[in-house]
C-alpha positions, 0 to 999 in steps of 0.5 A: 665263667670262672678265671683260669687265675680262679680255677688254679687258686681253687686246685691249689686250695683243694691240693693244700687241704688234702695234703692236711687232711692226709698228715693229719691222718697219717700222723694219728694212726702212725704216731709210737707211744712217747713219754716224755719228761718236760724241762719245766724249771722246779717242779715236774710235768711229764706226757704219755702220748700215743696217736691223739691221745695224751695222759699228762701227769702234773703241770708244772709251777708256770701256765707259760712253759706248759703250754710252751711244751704241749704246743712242742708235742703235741699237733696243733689241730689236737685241742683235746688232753684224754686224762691229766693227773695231779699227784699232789696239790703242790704248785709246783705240780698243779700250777701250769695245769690251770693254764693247760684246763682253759686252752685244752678240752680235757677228758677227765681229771685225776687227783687223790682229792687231798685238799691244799688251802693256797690260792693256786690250789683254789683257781685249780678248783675253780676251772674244773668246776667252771668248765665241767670237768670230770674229777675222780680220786686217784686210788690203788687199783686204777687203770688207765689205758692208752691203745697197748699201754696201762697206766695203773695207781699203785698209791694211795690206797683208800685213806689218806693222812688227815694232815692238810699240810702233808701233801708229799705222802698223799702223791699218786705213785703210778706205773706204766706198762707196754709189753717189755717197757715199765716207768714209774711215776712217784710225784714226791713220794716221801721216803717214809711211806716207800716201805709200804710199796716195798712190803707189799706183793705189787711188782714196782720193778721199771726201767725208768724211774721218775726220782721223787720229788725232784732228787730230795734227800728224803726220798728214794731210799736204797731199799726203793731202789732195790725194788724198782731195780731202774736202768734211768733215773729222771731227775725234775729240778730247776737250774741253780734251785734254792732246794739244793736239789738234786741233793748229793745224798740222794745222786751218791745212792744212785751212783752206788748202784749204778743207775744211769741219772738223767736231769732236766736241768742239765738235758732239757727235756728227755723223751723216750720213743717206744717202737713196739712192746720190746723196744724204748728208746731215749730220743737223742 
């Protein structure tokens, strides 16, 4: 015969473990479409979230802080990343992913296969071979769905420059869509390569633009703005940063056309929460 001591810890146990399974439930057919810029010091890590189901674009210079933002955002019993996509094989974009690929299973990786002779570039290399991950060059045309949301590459198309030390104007440029809501992704896209998109018939226009490469000068040019038209301009760059980033010439552009400038260095992270199709919000 079992205890009245036993038969208690046995109905707690029980009422414990359905009060789990019911938030684990309800927090994946509840969750809202979450884009989320991290605070990763110099260098750029953002997540698109909705339910359990994640697309992270790069990682960060440090396998530390990124793991410390995914443990923020995303459930503990969520051990799975759908998609990571490597704009460019900098380290300061591919370095947290390391650490990410070891602790995460991961779906797929996306890259545009531009090749980079440092050893962070070669660990990265060496964990997608280790753990089997499947790889696939990111190029124009692509689409990535997330429940309503698209993600599609607008950058690179099928050739790529044969400079192995240009990885700027390699970097995939990517726009997401949810009904009304638009961003766009341009990794460090230099300003050289922006009058390709704006010549082209591809419809650029976002009310939030990722600045690339973390507020250079030679970049985001004001015909680019032009074009994309953005409402918020992210800004990915560390405190006090040896670069001079954000540089003035490029917050003065911004400041002209009155794009409203958030910066990771000043706010922190900054996570926009889309209610439904219509509505995204910055998170206070």
């Amino acid at each position: 015969m079992f205890s009245k001591k036993s038969i208690y810890i046995f109905l707690i146990f029980l009422l414990v473990t359905s009060l789990i399974l019911f938030g684990i439930i309800w927090h994946s057919q509840n969750q809202k479409l979450k884009i989320v810029f991290f605070d990763v010091g110099q260098g750029d890590a953002m997540m698109i979230s909705q339910d359990q189901n994640q697309i992270l674009i790069d990682g960060g210079p440090s396998g530390q802080r990124e793991m410390e933002k995914l443990g923020k955002y995303i459930p503990f019993w969520d051990r799975k990343i759908e998609i990571v996509i490597a704009t460019h094989p900098d380290q300061d974009h591919i370095g947290g992913l390391i650490d990410v690929m070891k602790n995460y299973k991961i779906g797929k990786v996306i890259d545009n296969s531009a090749e980079n002779d440092s050893q962070v570039y070669k660990n990265y290399l060496e964990i997608i071979e280790n753990k089997n991950i499947e790889r696939l060059k990111g190029k124009e045309g692509m689409n990535i769905k997330i429940k309503e949301a698209n993600l599609e590459i607008i950058y690179p198309g099928l050739t790529l420059s044969s400079n192995p030390k240009d990885t700027n104007s390699k970097s995939i440029v990517a726009r997401l869509t949810y009904g009304e809501n638009s961003f766009l992704f341009t990794g460090d896209f230099p300003i050289e390569k922006e009058f390709a998109l704006i010549n082209s018939s591809l419809d650029l226009n976002s009310r939030v633009l990722k600045v690339s490469h973390h507020g250079s000068k030679n970049a985001t040019s004001a015909e680019f703005l032009d074009k994309v038209s953005p409402t918020d301009a992210i800004i990915s760059s560390g405190k006090n940063n040896t670069y001079g980033h954000p540089a003035g010439e490029l917050l003065e552009r911004l400041k002209v056309k009155k794009i409203n400038v958030l910066r990771t260095d000043e706010r922190g992270d900054i996570e926009y929460i889309c209610k439904n199709s219509f509505s995204c919000q910055m998170a206070n």
